[in-house]
N, C-alpha and C positions, 0 to 999 in steps of 0.2 A: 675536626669533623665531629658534628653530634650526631652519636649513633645509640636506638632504642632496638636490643634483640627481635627479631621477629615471632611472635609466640610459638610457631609450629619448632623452632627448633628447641624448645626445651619438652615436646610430648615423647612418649616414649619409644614411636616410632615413625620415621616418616608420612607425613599426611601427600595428600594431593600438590601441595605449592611445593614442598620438600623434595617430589620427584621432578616435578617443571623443572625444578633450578639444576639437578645431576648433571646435565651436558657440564654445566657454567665450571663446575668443581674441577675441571682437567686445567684450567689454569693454574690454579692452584698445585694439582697432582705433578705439572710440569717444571713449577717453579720449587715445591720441595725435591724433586728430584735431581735440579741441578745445584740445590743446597749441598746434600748428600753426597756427591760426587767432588764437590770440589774439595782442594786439600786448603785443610783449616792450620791456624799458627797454633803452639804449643808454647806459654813461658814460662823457663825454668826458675826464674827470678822471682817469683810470686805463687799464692795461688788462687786461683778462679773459680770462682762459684756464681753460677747461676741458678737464680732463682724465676721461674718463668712460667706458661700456662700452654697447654695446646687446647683446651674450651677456651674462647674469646671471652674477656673479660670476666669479673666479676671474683677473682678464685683466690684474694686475699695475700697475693705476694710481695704488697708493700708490709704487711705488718709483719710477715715473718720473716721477711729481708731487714724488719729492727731485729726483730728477735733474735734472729742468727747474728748479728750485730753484739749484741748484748753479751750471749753465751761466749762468741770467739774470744770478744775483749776480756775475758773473764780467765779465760783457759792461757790469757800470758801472751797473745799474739799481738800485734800490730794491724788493725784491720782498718778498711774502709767501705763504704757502700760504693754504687756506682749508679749511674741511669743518664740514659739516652735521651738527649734533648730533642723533646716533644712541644712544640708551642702549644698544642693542646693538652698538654700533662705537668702545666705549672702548680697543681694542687699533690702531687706523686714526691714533685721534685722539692719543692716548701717542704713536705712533710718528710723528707730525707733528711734535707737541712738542719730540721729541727728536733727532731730526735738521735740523728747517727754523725757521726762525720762523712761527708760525702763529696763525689766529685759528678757533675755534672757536662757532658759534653758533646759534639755533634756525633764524633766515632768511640763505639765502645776501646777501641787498640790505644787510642790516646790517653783514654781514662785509665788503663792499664800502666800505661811510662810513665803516665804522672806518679799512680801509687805506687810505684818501683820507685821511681826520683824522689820520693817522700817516705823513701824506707819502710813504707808497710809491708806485710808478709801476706796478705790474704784482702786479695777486695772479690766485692759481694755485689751482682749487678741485679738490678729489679729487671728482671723482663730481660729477653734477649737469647733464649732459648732456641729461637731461628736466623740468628748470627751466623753470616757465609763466611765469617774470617779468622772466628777464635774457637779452639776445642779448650772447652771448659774442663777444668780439674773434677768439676762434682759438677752434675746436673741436677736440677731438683724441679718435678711438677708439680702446681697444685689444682686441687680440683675442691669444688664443693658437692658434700655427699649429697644433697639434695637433687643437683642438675646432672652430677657425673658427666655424660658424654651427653648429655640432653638426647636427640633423634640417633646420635651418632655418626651422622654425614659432616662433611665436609664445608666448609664456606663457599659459598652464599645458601647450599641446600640444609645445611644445619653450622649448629655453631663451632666444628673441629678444624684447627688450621692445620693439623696434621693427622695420620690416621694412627686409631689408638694402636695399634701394631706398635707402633715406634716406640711404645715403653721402652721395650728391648735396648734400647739407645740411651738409656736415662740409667741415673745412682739411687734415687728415691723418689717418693711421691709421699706428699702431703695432705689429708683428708680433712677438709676441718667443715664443723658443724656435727647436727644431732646425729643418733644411730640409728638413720633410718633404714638404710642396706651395708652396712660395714662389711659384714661375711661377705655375702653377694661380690661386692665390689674388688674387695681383698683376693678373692677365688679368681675374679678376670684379672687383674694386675699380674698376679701370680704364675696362671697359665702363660702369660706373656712374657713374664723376665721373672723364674723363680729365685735369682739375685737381688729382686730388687728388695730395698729396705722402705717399708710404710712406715708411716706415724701419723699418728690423728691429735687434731686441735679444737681448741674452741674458745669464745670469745667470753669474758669475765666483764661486768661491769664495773668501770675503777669508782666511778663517782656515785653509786647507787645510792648515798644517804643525799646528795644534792634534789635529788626529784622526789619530789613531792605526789605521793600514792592517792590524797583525795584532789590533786588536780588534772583536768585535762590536759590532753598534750595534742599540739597542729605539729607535726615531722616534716621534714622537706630532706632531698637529698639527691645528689648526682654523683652516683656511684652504678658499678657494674651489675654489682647485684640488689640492690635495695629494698630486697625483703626478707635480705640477712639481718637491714638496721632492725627494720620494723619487729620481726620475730625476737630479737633478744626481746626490746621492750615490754611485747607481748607476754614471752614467760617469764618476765619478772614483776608480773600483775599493773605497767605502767596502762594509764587509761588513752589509748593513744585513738582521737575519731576525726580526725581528716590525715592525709598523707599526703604529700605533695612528689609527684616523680620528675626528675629533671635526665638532660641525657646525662650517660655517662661523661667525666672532666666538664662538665658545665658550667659556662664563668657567669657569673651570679651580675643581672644590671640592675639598675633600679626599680624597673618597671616591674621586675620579677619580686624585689626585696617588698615592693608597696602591697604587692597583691599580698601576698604571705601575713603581712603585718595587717590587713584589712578581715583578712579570713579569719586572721587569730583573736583580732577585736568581736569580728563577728559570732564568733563561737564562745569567747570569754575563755580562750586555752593557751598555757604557754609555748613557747615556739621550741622545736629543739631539734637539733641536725647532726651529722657526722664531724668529726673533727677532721676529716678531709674536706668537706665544706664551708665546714666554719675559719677555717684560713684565708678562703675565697672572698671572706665578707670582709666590707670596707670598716675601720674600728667602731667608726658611729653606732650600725647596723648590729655591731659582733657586740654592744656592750644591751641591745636587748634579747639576744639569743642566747640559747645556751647550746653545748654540744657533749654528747655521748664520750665518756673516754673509757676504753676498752683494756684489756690485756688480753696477749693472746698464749693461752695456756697450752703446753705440748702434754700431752697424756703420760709419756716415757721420755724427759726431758734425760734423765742420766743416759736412756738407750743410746738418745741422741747426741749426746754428749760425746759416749765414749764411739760412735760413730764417727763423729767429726774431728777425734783424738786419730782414726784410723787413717782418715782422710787426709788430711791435714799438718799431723806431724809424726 
């Protein structure tokens, strides 16, 4: 499904189309409510970590489901990633593939017995925080500081699948981006669940001597939030003057790669995209583009460390 947010849900508080939609939200209300109630599995044999979001897309849980990847292996565990086979999330799953070891499958329960029958000690599922089957070892949300809770209603009247109450239910929350409201935001988490453990992130340019400062740049990108890409670019003086929006998992056709590549003639600028994108391109197309490669930095990477020592072993 391509899906583009509708703007009123990222204003600060409900507009007029934002109330229209309130009835619609009780489906929703109805269906996390018999999530809640039903009794979920617990396995002794592993442990489970989800990494997931209650604002609808955009909130950066593939890079820090490598992340936490990285750290575990490091710490002497047996890990693996995990994600829910999405036909429309073949750019999520590629990009598991290719950075972590992963397992990819229809039921999150099965990717579990697998990484039990494969002797790991700890798998790590992208997304899947609203799972009516498994009670996760560690929860983890992420949020971007910029959207936070956007309007803070509910889907379809704002962008929340569940209401921000439910912290209380969660092990941490994940903040990544600038400090535009850090305190702010820290202060509501807090009243909510003052157990909970925050950490704030943010994204590093790995290839920054690759791009070239006195040229233009045409961006293209089908990601959740895509004015995450744009803005690193931005503060690191890249010259970036056309942007191209695509939906979110957008599978990249020809007609799409022609336009881009006429726009970029037209303007005399070079192309340059997400590395969640640029897996999407066919090799042809991938050897005149180039793509953003990132790191995602934790602020308190030891905090977090000796957090996931608690958790974990």
């Amino acid at each position: 499904m391509k899906f583009k947010k509708p703007f009123f849900w990222d204003l600060k508080k409900p507009n007029f189309f934002s109330y229209l939609l309130i009835p619609f939200t009780i489906l929703v209300i109805i269906n996390n409510f018999f999530l809640n109630i039903q009794k979920k599995k617990k396995f002794s044999k592993i442990k489970t970590i989800c990494v997931g979001n209650i604002y609808l897309g955009g909130t950066g849980k593939t890079p820090l489901t490598i992340k936490l990847f990285n750290i575990i292996r490091k710490m002497d565990l047996e890990v693996i990633t995990a994600k829910k086979f999405y036909s429309n999330q073949i750019d999520e799953q590629t990009l598991l593939q290719t950075k972590t070891k992963t397992i990819v499958t229809k039921e999150r329960e099965d990717a579990i017995n697998q990484a039990i029958n494969s002797s790991n000690q700890v798998i790590i599922f992208d997304d899947g925080l609203q799972e009516k089957k498994i009670d996760y070892d560690l929860k983890i949300v992420c949020f971007k500081k910029k959207n936070w809770i956007g309007n803070g209603q509910l889907i379809p009247s704002g962008p929340l699948r569940e209401k921000i109450e439910n912290l209380k239910n969660y092990d941490a929350v994940f903040l990544n981006g600038k400090d535009h409201n850090s305190n702010e935001i820290r202060e509501t988490i807090y009243k909510l669940n003052p157990q909970i453990e925050i950490f704030e992130t943010n994204y590093e340019i790995r290839n920054f001597g690759e791009l070239n400062k006195n040229s233009n740049y045409l961006i293209f990108s089908g990601i959740g939030d895509p004015s995450s890409f744009k803005e690193i670019l931005l503060d690191n003086n890249v010259n970036v003057i056309k942007e191209i929006i695509f939906p979110d998992h957008h599978m990249y056709e020809k007609k799409d790669v022609k336009n881009i590549f006429e726009d970029a003639n037209r303007l005399n600028a070079k192309i340059l995209t997400t590395e969640k994108d640029f897996i999407k391109l066919s090799d042809h197309d991938a050897e005149k583009i180039n793509f953003l490669k990132i790191d995602l930095k934790i602020t308190e990477e030891e905090k977090l460390i000796n957090f996931l020592n608690d958790k974990l072993c």
